[in-house]
N, C-alpha and C positions, 0 to 999 in steps of 0.2 A: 189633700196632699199635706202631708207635714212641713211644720213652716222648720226653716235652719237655724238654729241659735248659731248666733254671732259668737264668735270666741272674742274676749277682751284683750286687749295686750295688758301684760305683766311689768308691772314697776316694783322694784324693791328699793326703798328708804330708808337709807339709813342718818341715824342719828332722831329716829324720829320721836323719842320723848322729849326732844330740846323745842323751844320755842318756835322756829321755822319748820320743823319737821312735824310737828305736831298740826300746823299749818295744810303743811302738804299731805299728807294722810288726809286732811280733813275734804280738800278740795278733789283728789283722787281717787277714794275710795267706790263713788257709783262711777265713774265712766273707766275703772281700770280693774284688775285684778292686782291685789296692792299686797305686797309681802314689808311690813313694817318690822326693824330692825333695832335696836340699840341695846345697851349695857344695862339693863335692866334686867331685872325676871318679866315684867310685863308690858305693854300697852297703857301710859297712863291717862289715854281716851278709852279705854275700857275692848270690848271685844268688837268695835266695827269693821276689823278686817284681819287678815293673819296675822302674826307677830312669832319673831322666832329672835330669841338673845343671839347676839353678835355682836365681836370685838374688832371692829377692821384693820388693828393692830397684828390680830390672829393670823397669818397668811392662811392656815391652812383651812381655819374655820371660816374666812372668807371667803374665798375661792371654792369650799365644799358647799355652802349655802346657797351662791350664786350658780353653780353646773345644776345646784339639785331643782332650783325652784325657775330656772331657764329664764328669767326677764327679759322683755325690749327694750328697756332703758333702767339704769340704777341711778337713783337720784341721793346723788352724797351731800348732804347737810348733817354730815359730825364734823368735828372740829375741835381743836382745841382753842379756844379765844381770849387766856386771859392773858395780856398784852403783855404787863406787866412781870407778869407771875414767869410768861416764857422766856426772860431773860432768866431766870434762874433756873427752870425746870425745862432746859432746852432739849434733854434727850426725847423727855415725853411727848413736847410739844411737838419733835418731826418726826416722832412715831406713829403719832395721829395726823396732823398734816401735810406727811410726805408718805413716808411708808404705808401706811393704811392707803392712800390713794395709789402708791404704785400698785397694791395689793389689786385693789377695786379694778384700775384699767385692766391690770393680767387678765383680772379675770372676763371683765367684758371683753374684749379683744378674741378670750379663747370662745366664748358662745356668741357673738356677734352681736353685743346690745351695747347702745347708744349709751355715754357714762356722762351724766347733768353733773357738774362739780360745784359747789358754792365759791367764789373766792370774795375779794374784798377791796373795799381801798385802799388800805395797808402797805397794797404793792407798790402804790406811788408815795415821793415824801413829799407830797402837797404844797410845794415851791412856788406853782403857778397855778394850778384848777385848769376847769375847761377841758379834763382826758377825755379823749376818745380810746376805743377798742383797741388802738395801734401806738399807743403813747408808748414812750420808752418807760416799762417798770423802775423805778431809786425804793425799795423799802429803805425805811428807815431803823428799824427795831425787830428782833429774832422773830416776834410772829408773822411780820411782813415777808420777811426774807424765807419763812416757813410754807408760807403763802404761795407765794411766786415757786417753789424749788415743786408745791404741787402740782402748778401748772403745767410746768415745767415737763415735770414726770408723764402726765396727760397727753402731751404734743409729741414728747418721746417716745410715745409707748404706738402710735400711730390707731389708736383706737378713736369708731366715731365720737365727739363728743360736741357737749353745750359747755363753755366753763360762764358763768353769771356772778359776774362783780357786783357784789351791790356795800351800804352800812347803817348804820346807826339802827341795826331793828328796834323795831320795840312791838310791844302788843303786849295780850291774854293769852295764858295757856293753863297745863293744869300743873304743878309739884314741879315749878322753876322759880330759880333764881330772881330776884326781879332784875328786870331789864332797866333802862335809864327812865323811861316816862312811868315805867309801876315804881321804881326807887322815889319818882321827884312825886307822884301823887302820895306817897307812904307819908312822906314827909310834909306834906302842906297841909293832909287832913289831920295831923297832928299838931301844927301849928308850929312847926320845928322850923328855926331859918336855917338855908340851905345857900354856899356861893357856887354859881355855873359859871364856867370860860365862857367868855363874847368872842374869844380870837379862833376857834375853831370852826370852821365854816364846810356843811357836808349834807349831803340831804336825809333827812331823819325816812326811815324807809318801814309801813307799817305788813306786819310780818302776812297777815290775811294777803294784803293785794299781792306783795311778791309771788306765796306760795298760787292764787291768779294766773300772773305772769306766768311760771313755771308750766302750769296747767297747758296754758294756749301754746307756748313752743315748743311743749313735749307733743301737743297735737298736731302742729303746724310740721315737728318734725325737722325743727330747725337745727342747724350747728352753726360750732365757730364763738368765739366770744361777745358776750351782751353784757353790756352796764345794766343794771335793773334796778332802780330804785327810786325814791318817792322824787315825783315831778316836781318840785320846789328843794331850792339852796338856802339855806341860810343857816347861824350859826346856835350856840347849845342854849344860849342866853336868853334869846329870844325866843326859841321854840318855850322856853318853859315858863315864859310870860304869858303865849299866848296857849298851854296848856293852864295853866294858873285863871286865865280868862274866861275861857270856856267852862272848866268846871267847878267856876265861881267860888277857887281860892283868893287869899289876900296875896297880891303880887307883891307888896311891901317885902312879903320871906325870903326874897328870889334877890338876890345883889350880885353883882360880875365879877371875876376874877381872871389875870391873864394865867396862860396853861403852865408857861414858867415859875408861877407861885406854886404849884400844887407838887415841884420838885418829883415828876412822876420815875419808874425806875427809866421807863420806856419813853423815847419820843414819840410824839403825835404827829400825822401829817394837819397841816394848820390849813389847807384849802384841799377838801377833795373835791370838788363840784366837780360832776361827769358831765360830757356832751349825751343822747340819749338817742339823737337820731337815727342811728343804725336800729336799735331797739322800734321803735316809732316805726320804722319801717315797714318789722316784723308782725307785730301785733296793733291789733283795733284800736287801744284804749289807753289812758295815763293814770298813772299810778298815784293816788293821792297825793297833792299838796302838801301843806302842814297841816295850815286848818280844818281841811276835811280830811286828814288821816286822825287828827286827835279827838274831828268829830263823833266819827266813825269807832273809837276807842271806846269813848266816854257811853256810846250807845250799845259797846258791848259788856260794858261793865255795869251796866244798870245802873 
């Protein structure tokens, strides 16, 4: 008797030449049938799973992609994130962070798949720390407030979904931007001094284990809002002491500086620390610390 192949359920990805997204393709691709998405001509992991250009700006290219290729879940990590920059370039920024999501729910809503959404800490202005899932959102600054109006849109749209706050990614990927911890190892294996804020305090969250995390709740089939991000708090100063330790830079390069000297366009929230309990609930495991998230870095960078 012929055995029955299993059909996989379907995930479509977008944003996934970016850092996290590249992530998640990587972790999804054997237990899923994985429709890989972003503003490229290609897949800059090469050809491990479909890949087809999309704009989630596009209504209509969005919405036709999503009915053509049917998904169970679409996992939205695009974004637009540069903090500072969306104080000036506000339209684009809630074109990709609002619009394109309203875009996304539509369309999951019209074929029935679950819509994972990235968000952030942004949405709080970091006054006190200690958020849980139910905290009152205060952005502070146009990407926050970009942030939340997506959420927003998500709870509106009354489509199933995950939305996963997490910050400070960092990791390896392939033809990105560097992130904070490839920016500060750029810089120390050059010998170049570099000043980080001590007064921002957030958990540094490394981009493998989240896209991890995503995996097990996309399987578990969870909803609702989760914090997701690395199991340890602490602030930017310090993390890049004890990156500077580990991969046996001279820590002398690394001097403090409070976030008010750096006159940014954009305010910071100055304490994001999440509660994570709700999260801990759902899944088996914790999300690397500091030092064994930069160990874990340092081991994939050879």
């Amino acid at each position: 008797m012929a055995k029955l192949k299993l059909l996989k359920n379907k995930v479509l990805v977008t944003g996934a030449n970016g850092l996290l997204g590249q992530q998640i393709v990587t972790q999804l691709k054997d237990g899923f049938e994985v429709m890989a998405t972003g503003r490229d001509d290609m897949l800059a992991l090469g050809d491990i799973c479909s890949y087809s250009k999309c704009d989630i700006t596009n209504r209509k290219e969005t919405i036709d992609l999503i009915k053509s290729f049917k998904p169970q879940y679409i996992v939205n990590s695009a974004a637009y994130t540069n903090v500072d920059k969306a104080e000036e370039e506000k339209e684009l920024c809630w074109r990709i962070n609002v619009s394109g999501v309203e875009y996304l729910a539509q369309a999951a809503k019209q074929i029935g798949a679950k819509l994972v959404h990235i968000s952030t800490d942004y949405v709080f202005d970091g006054k006190s720390g200690g958020y849980h899932e139910k905290s009152i959102p205060n952005p502070l600054g146009y990407y926050g407030r970009s942030k939340l109006a997506g959420e927003n849109a998500i709870l509106a749209s009354g489509v199933e979904h995950m939305i996963l706050r997490t910050m400070v990614l960092y990791g390896r990927g392939i033809n990105l931007k560097p992130n904070f911890a490839i920016w500060l190892i750029n810089n120390l294996q050059h010998d170049h001094n570099v000043r980080i804020v001590d007064d921002q305090f957030g958990h540094p969250t490394l981009a493998d284990d989240l896209a991890l995390a995503i995996k097990y709740l996309i399987e578990k089939n969870s909803s609702g809002t989760f914090h997701v991000v690395g199991d340890e708090c602490g602030n930017r100063f310090d993390f890049s002491i004890k990156l500077a330790e580990i991969f046996g830079f001279d820590c002398t390069l690394i001097s403090p500086l409070k976030t008010a000297e750096l006159n940014q366009k954009a305010p910071r929230p100055l304490n994001s620390s999440f509660e994570l309990d709700k999260l801990y609930s759902e899944i088996d495991f914790k999300l690397s610390g500091i030092e064994e998230g930069i160990k874990k870095l340092k081991e994939k960078l050879g």
